[in-house]
N, C-alpha and C positions, 0 to 999 in steps of 0.2 A: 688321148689321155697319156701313153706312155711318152710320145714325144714331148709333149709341155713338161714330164718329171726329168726328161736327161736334157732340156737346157736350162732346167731350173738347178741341176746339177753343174752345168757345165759351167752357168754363171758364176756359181758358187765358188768352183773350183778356178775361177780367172779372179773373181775380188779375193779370193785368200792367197792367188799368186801376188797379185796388186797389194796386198797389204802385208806381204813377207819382202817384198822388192822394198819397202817404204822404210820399214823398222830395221833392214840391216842398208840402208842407205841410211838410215839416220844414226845406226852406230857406226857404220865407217867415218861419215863424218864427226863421229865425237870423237874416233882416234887418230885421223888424218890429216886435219888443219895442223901447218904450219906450229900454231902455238901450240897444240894437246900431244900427248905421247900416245902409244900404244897400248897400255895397262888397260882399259877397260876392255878389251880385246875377249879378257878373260868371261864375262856376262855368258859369251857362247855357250860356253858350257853349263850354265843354267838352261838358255835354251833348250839344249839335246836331252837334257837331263829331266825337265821338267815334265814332259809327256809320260813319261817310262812307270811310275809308280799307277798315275791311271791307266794305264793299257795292261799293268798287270792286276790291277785292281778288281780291273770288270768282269775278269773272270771268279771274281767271288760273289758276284753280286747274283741273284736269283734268276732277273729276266737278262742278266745278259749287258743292261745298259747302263747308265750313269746317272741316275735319279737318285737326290737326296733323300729320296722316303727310303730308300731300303737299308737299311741301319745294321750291321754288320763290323765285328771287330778289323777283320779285313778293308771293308770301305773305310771304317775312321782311319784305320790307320793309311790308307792311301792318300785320302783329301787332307792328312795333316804331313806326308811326305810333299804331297804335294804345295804344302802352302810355305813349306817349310822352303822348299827350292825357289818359288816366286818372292815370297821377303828378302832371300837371298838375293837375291838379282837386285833386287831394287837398293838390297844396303849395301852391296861391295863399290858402289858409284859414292854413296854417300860417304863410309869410311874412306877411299882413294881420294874425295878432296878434305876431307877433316885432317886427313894424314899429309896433307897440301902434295899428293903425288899428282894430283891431277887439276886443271880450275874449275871454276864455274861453268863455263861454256860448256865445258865436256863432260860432267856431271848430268847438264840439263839435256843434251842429247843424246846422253846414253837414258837417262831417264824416259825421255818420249820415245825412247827404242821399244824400250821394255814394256811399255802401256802397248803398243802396235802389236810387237809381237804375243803379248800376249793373249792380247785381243784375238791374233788370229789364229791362235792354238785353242782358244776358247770357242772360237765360232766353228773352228773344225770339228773338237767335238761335240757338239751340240748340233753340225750338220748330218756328222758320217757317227753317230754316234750308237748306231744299233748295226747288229748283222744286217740288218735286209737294208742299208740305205739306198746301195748299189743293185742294179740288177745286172743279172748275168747277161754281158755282151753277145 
């Protein structure tokens, strides 16, 4: 039984490497063809940023985890820093071509960056999302 949980881990932990390689290869390539610039470059820092207010979050929450039932000034205000960062991401592409800094092409691949990676910050936690996911090596 313990063996089936740490390669049901380990899987886990090879598709979310598999799906962080995917979403910053599809932003490199929104910034690195020939015709697009390097401006969307900046999403990154959405990225890094975006985890931060739920990792500090969970420490207000009662069991510890990230369950929408448990309702707490602390929890809203975390899941609306939080959404507040991923909207972000998603408009700095959309203003960079309204502002014709950037085209099309490169709008649409930072775009399916941002769906990847978010995806895979989302499935992270939702895998490793309690204390006990891991057990002690």
């Amino acid at each position: 039984m313990y063996c089936i949980f740490i390669i049901a881990v380990l899987c886990s932990v090879v598709l979310l490497a598999f799906l962080a390689s995917i979403g910053l290869t599809l932003l490199i390539l929104g910034c690195a063809l020939s015709q697009y610039n390097w401006w969307p470059t900046f999403v990154i820092i959405f990225y890094v940023l975006s985890p931060i207010p739920i990792a500090i979050g969970r420490r207000c929450t009662s069991d510890g985890g990230y369950s929408m039932r448990d309702s707490s000034p602390c929890t809203d205000l975390m899941w609306f820093i939080t959404s507040v960062i991923v909207v972000s991401a998603f408009g700095l592409p959309a203003v960079m071509y309204h502002a014709t800094v950037i085209q099309v092409g490169s709008m649409a691949f930072i775009m399916s960056a941002n769906v990847v990676i978010f995806t895979t910050i989302t499935i992270y936690f939702m895998t490793f999302g309690s204390d006990d996911s891991l057990p002690n090596f």
